[in-house]
C-alpha positions, 0 to 999 in steps of 0.5 A: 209789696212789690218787689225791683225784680218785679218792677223792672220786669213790668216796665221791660214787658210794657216797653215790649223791650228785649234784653239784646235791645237794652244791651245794645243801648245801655251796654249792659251785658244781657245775663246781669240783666236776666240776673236782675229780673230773676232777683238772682243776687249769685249773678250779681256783678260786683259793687259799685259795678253792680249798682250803677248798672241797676240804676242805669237800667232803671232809669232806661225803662223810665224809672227812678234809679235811685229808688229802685237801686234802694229797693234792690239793697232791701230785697237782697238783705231780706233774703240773706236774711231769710236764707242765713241759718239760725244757729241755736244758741246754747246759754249756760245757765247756773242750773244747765251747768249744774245738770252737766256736771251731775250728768259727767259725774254719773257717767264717769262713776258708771264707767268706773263700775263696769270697768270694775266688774270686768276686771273683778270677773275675768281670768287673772294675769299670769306671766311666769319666768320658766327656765330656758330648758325642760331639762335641768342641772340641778334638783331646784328649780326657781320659779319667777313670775308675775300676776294681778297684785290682788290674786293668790297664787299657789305652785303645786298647791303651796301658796305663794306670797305675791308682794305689791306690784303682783310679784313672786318667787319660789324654789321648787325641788325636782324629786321624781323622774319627771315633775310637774310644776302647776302655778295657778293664780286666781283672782278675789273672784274665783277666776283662775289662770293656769300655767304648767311645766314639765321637769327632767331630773338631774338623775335622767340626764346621766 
């Protein structure tokens, strides 16, 4: 199958003809007529520019315009359809859509899993409310904190209620000189988190 680019090129050659020759007769400028012979569409000028100047330089050689303007349209759609990608198409079938699901499923449930054994397995939270001032005013001192809702806490190994929201609350007496508040948390896992201060009694303040 021959191709127009081919064919008005065989034509120009046997005619022994130069582009600059043809330009000068036809008034088509020379790089649409390289573009032509090159089957180089991207040089192409634009419609109905372009078809007229095909046929015209067709018809100069002594061809049948119309038919080689028709083989150029074949030419250049074979090639846009050569060059286009084929982009894959995804159909959802009942049985993709249902490997999908079960595929989403697994994930978020071993999402769920490890996030789980991270937070089962590592050192509870412990934010505790500490009075401003090492040395205090009075033998009581109140003790605030917060810590992960499921862990225990103890202040001087005395546990701790700690309610939903992972809260607590105790008075601690200042019996000694110096005392030392020890508040641990430990979570279902064993892990532990500690915090301590320590206390001046109101008797060392006088």
């Amino acid at each position: 199958m021959f191709k127009a680019s081919a064919i008005i090129r065989n034509a120009r050659l046997d005619k022994e003809l130069s582009f600059e020759e043809i330009a000068a007769k036809t008034k088509i400028p020379v790089k649409y007529l390289q573009a032509f012979e090159a089957d180089n569409p991207q040089a192409f000028p634009d419609e109905p520019y372009c078809s007229l100047l095909i046929k015209d330089y067709a018809e100069y050689l002594g061809l049948d315009g119309q038919k080689i303007l028709g083989l150029f349209r074949r030419d250049f759609a074979q090639k846009r359809k050569t060059n286009s990608p084929v982009s894959p198409q995804i159909v959802f079938t009942p049985k993709f859509t249902f490997m999908i699901l079960i595929s989403i499923m697994i994930i978020s449930f071993s999402s769920y899993l490890f996030f789980e054994y991270l937070k089962f397995n590592r050192a509870p939270n412990l934010k505790v409310s500490w009075p401003e001032s090492s040395q205090v005013t009075t033998s009581v001192v109140e003790i605030k904190g917060v810590t992960d809702p499921e862990s225990t806490i103890r202040i001087n190994q005395d546990l701790v209620i700690v309610d939903d929201g992972g809260n607590f609350q105790k008075r601690v007496n200042i019996a000694s000189p110096e005392s030392k508040i020890v508040i641990e948390s430990r979570s279902p896992s064993g892990k532990t988190t500690v915090q301590e201060k320590t206390f001046v009694s109101p008797q060392d303040n006088l």
